[in-house]
C-alpha positions in Angstrom: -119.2 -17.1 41.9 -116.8 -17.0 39.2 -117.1 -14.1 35.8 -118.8 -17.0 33.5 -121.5 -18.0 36.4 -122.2 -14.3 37.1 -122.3 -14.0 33.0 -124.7 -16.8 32.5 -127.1 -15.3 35.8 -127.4 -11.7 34.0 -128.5 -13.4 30.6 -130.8 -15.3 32.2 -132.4 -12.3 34.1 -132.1 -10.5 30.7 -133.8 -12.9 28.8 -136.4 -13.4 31.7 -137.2 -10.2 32.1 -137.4 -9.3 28.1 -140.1 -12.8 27.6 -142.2 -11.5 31.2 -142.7 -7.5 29.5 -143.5 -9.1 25.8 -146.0 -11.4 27.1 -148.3 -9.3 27.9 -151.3 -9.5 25.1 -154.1 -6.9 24.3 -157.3 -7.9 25.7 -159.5 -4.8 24.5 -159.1 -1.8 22.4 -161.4 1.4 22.9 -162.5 4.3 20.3 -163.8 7.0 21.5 -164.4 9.9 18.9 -166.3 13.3 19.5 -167.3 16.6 18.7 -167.3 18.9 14.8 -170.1 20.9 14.0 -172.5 17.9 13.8 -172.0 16.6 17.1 -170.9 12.9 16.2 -169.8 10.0 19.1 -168.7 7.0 18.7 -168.0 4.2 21.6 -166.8 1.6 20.8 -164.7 -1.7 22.5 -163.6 -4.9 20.9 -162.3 -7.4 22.6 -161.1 -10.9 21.1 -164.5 -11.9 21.4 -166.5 -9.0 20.8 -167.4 -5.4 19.8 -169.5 -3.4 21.9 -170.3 0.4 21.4 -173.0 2.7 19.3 -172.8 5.4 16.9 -174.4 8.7 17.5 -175.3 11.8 16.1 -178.3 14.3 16.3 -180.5 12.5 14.4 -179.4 8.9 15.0 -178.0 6.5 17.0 -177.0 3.0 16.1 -175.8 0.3 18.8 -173.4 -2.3 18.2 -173.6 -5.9 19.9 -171.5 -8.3 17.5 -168.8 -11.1 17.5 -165.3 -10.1 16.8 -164.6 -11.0 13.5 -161.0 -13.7 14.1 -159.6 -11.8 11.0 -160.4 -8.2 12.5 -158.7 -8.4 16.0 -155.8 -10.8 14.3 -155.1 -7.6 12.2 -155.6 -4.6 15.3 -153.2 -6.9 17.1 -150.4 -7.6 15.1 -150.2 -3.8 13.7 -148.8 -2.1 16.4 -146.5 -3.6 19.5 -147.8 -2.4 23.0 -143.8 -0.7 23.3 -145.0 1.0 20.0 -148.2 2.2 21.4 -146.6 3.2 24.9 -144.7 6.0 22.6 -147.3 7.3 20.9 -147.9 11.3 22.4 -150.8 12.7 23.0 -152.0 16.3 21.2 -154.1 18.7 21.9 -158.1 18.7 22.6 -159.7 19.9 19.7 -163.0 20.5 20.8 -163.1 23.9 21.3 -162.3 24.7 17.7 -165.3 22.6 16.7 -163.0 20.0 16.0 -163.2 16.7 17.0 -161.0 14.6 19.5 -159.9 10.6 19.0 -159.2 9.0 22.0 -157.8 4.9 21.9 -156.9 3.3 25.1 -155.4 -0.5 25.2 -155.8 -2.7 27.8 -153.9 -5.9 29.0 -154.1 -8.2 32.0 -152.4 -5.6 34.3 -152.3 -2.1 32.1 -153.6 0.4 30.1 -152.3 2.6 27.7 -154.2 5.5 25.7 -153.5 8.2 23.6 -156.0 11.8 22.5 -155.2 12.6 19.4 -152.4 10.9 18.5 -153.1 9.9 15.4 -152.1 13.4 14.2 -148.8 14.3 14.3 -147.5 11.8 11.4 -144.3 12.8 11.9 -143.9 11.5 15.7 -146.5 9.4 16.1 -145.7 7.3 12.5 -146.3 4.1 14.0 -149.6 4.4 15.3 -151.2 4.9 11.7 -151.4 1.1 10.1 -153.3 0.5 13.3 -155.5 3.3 12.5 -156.0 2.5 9.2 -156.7 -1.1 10.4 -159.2 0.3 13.4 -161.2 3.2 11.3 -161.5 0.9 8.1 -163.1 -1.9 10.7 -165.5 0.9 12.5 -166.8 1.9 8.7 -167.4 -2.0 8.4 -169.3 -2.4 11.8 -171.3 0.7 11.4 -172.2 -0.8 7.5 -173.2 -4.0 8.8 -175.3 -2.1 11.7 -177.4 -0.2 9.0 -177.9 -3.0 7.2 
């Protein structure tokens, strides 16, 4: 095999291999949120096709069945890259503090990838907060619609 066949074979496995590991697409994306002096929870999935979960506190609890919105998981999708949410760190628990921990988990056809608190550190976790933005401004709508 001469130098320009043995080029052409590695860009070929290059390009290959870079389409396979961007193909993968988001099939779900979880919130979990607990804890603060109040005692709040929130579960909730959405999938492409729908959002499952309740809200909960001491004196309430509100449970979410609904379609997803096209617009809605269009926008969670497109706001972060699964390579940017693989970087995202995890902090520190803070419910022992009476403070409250955010957990987010991403699944695809064969992985998952989650973060606790991550949405904190703004400086190395930057990418990660249009995608909260996106995902908190949505669960105010759901849980608006639910009361409604």
């Amino acid at each position: 095999m001469n130098i320009a066949s043995k080029f052409f074979m590695f860009i070929i496995i290059v390009l290959f291999a870079g389409c396979s590991s961007n193909s993968q697409s988001i099939n779900s994306i979880s919130y979990n949120f607990a804890g603060g002096e109040t005692g709040h929870y929130i579960k909730i999935e959405i999938t492409k096709d729908s959002i499952n979960g309740m809200f909960e506190s001491l004196n309430q609890r509100v449970i979410i069945k609904e379609k997803t919105p096209k617009n809605t998981w269009d926008s969670l999708t497109h706001s972060i890259t699964l390579e940017n949410f693989k970087e995202i760190k995890s902090g520190k628990s803070l419910l022992e503090i009476d403070g409250t921990n955010v957990s987010i988990k991403v699944e695809t056809d064969g992985d998952s990838y989650s973060f606790l608190n991550g949405n904190i550190d703004k400086v190395q976790n930057k990418k990660v907060f249009h995608f909260m933005e996106i995902l908190e401004n949505e669960l105010s709508n759901i849980y608006q619609r639910a009361n409604h």
